[in-house]
Predicted model as a PDB file, atoms N, CA, C, CB and O in Angstrom, pLDDT in the B-factor column:
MODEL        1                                                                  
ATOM      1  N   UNK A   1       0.820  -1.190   0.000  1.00 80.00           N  
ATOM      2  CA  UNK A   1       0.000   0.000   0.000  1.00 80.00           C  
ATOM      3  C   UNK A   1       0.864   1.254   0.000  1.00 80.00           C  
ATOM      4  CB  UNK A   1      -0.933  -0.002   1.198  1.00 80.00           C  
ATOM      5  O   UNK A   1       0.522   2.372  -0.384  1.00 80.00           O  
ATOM      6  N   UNK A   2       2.319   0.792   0.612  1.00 86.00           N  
ATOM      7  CA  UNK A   2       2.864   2.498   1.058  1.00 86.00           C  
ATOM      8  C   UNK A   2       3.440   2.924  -0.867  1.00 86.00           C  
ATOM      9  CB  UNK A   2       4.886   2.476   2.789  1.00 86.00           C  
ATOM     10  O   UNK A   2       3.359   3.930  -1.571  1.00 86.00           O  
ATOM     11  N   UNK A   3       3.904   1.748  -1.027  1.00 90.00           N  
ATOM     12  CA  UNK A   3       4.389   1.824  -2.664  1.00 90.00           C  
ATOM     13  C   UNK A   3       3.091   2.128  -3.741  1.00 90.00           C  
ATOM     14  CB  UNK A   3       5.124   0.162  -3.156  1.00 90.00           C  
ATOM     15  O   UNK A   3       3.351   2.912  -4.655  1.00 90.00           O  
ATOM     16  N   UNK A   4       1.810   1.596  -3.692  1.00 90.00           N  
ATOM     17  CA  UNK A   4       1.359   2.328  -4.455  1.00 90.00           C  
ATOM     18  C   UNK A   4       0.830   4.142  -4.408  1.00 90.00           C  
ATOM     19  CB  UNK A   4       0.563   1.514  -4.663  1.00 90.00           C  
ATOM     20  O   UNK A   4       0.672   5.031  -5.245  1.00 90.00           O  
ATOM     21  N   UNK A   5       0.665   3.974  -2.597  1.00 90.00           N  
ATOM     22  CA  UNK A   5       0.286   5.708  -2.395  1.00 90.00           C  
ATOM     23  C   UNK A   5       0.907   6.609  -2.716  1.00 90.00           C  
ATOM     24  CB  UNK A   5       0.165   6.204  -1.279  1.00 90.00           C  
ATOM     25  O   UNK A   5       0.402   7.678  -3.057  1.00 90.00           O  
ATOM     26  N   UNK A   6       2.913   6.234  -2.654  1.00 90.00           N  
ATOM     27  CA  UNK A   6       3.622   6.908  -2.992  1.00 90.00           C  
ATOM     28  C   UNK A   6       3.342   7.228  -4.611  1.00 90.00           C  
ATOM     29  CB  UNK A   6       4.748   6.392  -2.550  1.00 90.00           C  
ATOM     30  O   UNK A   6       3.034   8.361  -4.980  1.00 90.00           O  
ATOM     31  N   UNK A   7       3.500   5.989  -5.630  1.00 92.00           N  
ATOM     32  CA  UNK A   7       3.153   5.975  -7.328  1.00 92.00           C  
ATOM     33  C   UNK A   7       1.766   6.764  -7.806  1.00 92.00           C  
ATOM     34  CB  UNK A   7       2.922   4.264  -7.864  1.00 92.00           C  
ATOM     35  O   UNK A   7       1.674   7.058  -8.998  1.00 92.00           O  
ATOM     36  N   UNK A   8       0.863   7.052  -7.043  1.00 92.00           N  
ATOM     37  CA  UNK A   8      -0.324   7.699  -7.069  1.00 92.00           C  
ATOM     38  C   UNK A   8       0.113   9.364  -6.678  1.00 92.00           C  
ATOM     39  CB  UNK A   8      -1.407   6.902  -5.978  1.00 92.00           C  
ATOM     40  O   UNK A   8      -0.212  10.452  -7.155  1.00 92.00           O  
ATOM     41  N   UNK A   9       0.945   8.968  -5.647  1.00 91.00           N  
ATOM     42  CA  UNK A   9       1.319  11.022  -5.186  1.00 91.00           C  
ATOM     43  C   UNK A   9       1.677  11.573  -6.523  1.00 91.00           C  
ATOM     44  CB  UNK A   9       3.087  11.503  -3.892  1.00 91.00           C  
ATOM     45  O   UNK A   9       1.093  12.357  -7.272  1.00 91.00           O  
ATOM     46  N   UNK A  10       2.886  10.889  -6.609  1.00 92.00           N  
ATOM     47  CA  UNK A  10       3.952  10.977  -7.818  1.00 92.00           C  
ATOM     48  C   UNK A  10       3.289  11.169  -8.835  1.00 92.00           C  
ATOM     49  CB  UNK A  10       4.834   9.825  -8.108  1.00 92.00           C  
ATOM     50  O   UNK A  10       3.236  12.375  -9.072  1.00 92.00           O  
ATOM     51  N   UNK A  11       2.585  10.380  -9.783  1.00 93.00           N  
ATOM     52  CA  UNK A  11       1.611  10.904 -10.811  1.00 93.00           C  
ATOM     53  C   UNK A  11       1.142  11.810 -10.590  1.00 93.00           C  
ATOM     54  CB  UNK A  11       0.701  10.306 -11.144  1.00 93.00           C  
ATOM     55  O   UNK A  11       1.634  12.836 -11.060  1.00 93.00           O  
ATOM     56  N   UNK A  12      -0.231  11.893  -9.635  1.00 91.00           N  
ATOM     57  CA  UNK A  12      -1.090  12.853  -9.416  1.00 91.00           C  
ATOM     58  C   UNK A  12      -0.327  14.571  -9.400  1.00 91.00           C  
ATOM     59  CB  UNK A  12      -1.781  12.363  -8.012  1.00 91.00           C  
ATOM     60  O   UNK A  12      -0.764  15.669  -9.746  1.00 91.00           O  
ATOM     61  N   UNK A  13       1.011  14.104  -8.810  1.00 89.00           N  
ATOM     62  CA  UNK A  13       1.512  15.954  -8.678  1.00 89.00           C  
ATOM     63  C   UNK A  13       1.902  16.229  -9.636  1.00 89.00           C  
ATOM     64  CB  UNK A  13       2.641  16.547  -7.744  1.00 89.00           C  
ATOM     65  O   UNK A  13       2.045  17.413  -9.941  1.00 89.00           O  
ATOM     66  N   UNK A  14       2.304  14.938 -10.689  1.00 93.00           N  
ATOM     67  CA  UNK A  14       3.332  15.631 -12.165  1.00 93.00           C  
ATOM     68  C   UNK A  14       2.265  15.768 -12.892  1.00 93.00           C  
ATOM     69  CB  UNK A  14       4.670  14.598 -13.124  1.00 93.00           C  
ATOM     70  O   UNK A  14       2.234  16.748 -13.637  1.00 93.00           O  
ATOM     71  N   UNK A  15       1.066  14.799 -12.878  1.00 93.00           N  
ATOM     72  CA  UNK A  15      -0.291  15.370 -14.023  1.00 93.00           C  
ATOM     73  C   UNK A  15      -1.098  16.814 -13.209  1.00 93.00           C  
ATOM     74  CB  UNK A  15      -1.860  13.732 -14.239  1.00 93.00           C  
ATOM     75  O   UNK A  15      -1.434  17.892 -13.699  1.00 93.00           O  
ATOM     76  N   UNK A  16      -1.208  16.340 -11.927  1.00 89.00           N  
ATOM     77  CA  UNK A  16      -2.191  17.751 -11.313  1.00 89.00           C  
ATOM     78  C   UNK A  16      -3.418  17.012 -11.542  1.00 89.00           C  
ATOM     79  CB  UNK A  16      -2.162  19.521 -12.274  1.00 89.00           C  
ATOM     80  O   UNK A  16      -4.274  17.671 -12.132  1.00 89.00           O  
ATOM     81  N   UNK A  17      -3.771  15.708 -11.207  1.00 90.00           N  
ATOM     82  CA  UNK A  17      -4.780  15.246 -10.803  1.00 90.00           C  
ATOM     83  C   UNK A  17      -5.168  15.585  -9.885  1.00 90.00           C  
ATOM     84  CB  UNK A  17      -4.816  14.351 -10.767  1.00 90.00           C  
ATOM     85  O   UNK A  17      -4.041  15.542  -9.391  1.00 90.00           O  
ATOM     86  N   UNK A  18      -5.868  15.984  -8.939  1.00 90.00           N  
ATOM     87  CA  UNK A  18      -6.336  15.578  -7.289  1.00 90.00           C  
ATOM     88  C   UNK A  18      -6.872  14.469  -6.490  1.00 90.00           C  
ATOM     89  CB  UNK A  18      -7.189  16.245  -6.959  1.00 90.00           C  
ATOM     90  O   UNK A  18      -6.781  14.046  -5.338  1.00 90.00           O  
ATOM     91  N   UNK A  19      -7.562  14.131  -7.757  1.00 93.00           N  
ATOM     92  CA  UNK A  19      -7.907  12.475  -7.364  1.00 93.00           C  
ATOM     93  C   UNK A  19      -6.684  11.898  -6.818  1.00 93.00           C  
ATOM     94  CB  UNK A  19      -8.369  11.456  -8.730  1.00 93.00           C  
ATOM     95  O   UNK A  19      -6.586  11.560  -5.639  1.00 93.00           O  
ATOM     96  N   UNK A  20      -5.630  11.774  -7.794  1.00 91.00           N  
ATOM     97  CA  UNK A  20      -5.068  11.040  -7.488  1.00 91.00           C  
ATOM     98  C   UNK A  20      -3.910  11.258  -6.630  1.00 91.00           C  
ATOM     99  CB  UNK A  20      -4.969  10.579  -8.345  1.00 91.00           C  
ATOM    100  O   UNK A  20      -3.133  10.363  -6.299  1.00 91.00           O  
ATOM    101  N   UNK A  21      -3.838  12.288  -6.338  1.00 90.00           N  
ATOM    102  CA  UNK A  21      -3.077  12.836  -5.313  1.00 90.00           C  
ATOM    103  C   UNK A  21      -4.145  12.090  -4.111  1.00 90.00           C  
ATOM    104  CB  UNK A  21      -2.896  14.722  -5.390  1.00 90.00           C  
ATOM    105  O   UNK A  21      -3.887  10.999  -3.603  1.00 90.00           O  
ATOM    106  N   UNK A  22      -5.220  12.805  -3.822  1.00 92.00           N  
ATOM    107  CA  UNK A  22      -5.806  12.318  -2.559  1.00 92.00           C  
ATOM    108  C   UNK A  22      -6.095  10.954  -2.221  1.00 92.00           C  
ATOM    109  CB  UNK A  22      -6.890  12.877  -2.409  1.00 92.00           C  
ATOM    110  O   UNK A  22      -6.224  10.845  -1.002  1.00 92.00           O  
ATOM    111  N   UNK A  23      -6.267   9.720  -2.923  1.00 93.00           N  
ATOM    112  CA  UNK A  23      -6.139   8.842  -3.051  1.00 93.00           C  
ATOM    113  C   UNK A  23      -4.472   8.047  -2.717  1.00 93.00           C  
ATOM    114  CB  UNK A  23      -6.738   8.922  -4.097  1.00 93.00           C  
ATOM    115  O   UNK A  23      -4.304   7.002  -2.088  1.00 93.00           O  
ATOM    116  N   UNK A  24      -3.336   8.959  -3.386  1.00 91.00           N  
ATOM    117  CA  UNK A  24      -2.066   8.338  -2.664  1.00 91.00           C  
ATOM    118  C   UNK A  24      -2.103   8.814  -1.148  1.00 91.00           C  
ATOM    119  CB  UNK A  24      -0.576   8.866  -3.412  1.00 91.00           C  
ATOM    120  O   UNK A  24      -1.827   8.092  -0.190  1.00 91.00           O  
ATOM    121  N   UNK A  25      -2.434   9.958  -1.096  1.00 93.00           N  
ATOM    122  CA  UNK A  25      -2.497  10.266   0.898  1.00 93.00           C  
ATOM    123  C   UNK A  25      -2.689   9.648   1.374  1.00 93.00           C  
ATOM    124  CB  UNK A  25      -3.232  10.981   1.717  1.00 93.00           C  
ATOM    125  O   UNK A  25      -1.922   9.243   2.248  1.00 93.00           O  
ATOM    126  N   UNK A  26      -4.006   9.065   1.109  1.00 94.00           N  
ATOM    127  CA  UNK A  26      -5.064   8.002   1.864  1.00 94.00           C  
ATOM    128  C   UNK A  26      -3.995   6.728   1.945  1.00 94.00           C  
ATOM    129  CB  UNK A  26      -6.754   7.567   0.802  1.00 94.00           C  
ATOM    130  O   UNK A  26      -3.487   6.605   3.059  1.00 94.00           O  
ATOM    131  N   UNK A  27      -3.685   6.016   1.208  1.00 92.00           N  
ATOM    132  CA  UNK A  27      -3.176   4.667   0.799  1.00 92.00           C  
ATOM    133  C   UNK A  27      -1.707   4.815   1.797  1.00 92.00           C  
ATOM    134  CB  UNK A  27      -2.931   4.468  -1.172  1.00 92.00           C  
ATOM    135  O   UNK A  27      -1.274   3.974   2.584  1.00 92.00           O  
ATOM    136  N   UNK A  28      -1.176   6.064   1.495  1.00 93.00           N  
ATOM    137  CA  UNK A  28      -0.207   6.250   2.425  1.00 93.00           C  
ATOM    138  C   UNK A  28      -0.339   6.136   3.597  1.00 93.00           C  
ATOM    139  CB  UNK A  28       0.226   7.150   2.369  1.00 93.00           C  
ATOM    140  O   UNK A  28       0.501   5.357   4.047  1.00 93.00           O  
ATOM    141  N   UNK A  29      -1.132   6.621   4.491  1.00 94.00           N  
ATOM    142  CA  UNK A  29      -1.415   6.798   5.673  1.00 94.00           C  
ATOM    143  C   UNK A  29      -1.942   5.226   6.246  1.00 94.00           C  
ATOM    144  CB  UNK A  29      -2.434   8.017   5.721  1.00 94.00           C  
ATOM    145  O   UNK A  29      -1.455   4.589   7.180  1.00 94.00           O  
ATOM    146  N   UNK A  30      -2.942   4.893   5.478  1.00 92.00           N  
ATOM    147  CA  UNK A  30      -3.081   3.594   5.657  1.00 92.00           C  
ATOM    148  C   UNK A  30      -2.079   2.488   5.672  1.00 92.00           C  
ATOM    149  CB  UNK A  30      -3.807   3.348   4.902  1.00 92.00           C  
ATOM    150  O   UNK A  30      -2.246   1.630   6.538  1.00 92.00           O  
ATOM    151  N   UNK A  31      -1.484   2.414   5.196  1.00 89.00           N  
ATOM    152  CA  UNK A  31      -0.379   1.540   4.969  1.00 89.00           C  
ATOM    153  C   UNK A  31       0.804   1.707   5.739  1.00 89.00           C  
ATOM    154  CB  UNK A  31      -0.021   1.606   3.713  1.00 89.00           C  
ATOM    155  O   UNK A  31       1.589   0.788   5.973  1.00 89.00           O  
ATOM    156  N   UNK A  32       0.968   3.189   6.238  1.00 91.00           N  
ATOM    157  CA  UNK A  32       1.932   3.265   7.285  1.00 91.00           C  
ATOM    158  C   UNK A  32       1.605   2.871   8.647  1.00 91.00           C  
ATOM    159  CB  UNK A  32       2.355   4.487   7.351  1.00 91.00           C  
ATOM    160  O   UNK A  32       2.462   2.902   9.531  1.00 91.00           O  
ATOM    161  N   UNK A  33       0.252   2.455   8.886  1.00 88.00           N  
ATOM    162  CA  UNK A  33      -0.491   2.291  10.086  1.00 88.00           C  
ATOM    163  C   UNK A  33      -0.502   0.700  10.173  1.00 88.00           C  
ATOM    164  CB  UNK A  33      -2.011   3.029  10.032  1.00 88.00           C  
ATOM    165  O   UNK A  33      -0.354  -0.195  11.005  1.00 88.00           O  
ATOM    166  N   UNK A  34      -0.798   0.904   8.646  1.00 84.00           N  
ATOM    167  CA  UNK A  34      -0.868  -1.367   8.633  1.00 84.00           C  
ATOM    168  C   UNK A  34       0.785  -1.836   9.156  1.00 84.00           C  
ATOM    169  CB  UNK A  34      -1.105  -2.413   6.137  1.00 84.00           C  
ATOM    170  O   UNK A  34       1.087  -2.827   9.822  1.00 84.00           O  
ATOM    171  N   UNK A  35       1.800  -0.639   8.544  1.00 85.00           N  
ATOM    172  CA  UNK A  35       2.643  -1.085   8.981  1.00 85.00           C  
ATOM    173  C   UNK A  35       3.561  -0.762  10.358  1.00 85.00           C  
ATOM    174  CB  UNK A  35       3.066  -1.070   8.087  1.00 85.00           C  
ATOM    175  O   UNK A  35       4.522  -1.485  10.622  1.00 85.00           O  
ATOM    176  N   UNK A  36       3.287   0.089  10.996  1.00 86.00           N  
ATOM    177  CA  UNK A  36       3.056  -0.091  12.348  1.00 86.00           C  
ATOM    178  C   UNK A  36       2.765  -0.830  13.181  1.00 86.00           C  
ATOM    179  CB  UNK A  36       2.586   0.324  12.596  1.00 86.00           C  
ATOM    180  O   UNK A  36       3.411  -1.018  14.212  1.00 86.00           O  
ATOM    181  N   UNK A  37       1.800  -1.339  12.884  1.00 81.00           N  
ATOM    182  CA  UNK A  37       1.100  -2.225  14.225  1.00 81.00           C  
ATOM    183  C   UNK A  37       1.629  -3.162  13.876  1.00 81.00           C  
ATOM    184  CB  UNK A  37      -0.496  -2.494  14.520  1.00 81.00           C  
ATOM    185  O   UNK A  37       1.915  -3.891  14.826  1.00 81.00           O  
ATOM    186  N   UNK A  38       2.103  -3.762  12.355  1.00 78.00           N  
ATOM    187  CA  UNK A  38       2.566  -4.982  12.275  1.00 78.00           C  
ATOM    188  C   UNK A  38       4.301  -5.011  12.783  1.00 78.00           C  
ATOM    189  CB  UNK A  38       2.253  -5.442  10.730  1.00 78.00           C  
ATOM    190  O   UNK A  38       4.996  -5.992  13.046  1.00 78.00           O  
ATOM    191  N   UNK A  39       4.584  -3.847  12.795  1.00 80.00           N  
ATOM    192  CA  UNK A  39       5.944  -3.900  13.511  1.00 80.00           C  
ATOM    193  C   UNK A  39       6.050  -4.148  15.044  1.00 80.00           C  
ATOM    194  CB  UNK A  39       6.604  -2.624  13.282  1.00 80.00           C  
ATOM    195  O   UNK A  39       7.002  -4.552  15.711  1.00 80.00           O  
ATOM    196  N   UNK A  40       4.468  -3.693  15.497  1.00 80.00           N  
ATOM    197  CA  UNK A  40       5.014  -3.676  16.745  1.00 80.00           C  
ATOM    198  C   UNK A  40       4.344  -5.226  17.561  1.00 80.00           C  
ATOM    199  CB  UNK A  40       4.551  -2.082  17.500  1.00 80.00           C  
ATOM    200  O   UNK A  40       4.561  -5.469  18.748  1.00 80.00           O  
ATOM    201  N   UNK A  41       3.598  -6.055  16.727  1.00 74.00           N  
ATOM    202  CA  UNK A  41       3.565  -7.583  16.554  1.00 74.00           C  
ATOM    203  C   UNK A  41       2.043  -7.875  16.988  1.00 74.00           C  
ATOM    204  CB  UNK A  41       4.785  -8.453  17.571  1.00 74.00           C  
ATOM    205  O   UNK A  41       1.580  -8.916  17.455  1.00 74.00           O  
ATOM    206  N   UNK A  42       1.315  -6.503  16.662  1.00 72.00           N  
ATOM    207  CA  UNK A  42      -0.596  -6.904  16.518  1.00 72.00           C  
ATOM    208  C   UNK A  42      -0.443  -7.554  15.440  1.00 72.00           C  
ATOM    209  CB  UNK A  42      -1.961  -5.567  16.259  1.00 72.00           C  
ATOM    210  O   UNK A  42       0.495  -7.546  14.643  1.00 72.00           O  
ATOM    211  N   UNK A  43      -1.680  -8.284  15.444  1.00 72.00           N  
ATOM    212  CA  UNK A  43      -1.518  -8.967  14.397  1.00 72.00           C  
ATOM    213  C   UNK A  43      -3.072  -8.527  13.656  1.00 72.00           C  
ATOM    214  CB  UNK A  43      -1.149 -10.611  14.779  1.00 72.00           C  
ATOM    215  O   UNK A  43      -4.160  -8.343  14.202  1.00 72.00           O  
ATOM    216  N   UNK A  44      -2.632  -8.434  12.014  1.00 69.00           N  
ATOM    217  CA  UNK A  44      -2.978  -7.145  11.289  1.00 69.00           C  
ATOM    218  C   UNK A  44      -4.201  -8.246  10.383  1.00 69.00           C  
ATOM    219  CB  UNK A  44      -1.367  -6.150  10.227  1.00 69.00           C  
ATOM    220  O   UNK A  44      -3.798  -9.392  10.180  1.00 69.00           O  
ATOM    221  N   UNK A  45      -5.426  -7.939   9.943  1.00 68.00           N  
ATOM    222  CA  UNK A  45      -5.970  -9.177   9.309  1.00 68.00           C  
ATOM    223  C   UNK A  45      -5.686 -10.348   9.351  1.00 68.00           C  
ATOM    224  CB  UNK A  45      -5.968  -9.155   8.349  1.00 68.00           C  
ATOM    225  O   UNK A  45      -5.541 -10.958   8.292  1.00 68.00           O  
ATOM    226  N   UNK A  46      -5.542 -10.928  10.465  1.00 67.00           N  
ATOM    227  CA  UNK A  46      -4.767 -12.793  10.927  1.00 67.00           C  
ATOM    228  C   UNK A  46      -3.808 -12.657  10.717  1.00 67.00           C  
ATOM    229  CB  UNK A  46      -5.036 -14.278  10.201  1.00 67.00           C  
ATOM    230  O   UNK A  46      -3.379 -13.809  10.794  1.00 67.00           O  
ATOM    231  N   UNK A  47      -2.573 -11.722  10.337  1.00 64.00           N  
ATOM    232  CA  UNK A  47      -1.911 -11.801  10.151  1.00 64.00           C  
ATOM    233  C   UNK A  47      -0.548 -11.602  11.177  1.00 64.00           C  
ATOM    234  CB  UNK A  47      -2.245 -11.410   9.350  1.00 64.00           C  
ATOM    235  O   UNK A  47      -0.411 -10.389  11.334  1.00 64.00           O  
ATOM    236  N   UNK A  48       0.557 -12.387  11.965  1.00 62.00           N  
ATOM    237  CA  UNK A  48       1.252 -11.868  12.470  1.00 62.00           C  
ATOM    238  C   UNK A  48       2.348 -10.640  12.154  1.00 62.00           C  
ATOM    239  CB  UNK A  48       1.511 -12.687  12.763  1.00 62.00           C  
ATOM    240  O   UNK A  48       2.987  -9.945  12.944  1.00 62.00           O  
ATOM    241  N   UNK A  49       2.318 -10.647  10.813  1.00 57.00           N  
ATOM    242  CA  UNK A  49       3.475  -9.664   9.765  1.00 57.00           C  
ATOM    243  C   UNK A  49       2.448  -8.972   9.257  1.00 57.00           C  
ATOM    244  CB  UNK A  49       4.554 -10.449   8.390  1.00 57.00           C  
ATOM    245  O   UNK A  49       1.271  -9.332   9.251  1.00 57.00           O  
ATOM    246  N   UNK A  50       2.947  -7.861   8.783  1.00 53.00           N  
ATOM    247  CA  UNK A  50       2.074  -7.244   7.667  1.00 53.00           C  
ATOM    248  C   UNK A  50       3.211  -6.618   6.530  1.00 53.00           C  
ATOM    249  CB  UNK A  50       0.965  -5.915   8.374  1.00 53.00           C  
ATOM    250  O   UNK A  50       3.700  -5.531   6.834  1.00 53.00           O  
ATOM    251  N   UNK A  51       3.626  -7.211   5.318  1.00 57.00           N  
ATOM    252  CA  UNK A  51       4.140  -6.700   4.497  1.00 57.00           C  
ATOM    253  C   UNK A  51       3.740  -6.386   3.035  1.00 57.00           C  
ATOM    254  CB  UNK A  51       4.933  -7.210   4.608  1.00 57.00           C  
ATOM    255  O   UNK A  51       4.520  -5.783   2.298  1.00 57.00           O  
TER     256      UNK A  51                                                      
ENDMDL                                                                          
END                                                                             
């Protein structure tokens, strides 16, 4: 998730989408959270890892 939010920022700022700018935020944020908790060993959708 953090790799596509980033590929979505990245587009979105060189076209000047907003969609798709706001859409990489989102994915970003999310994904830094999935990966958080999976660092700190919740376990994330059944999952003990989250990568």
């Amino acid at each position: 998730m953090l790799v596509l939010g980033v590929i979505l920022l990245i587009i979105g700022f060189l076209t000047g989408i907003s969609i798709l700018w706001t859409i990489g935020i989102i994915l970003v944020v999310i994904g830094a959270v999935l990966w958080i908790l999976g660092a700190m060993g919740h376990a994330v959708g059944g999952r003990k890892h989250y990568w």
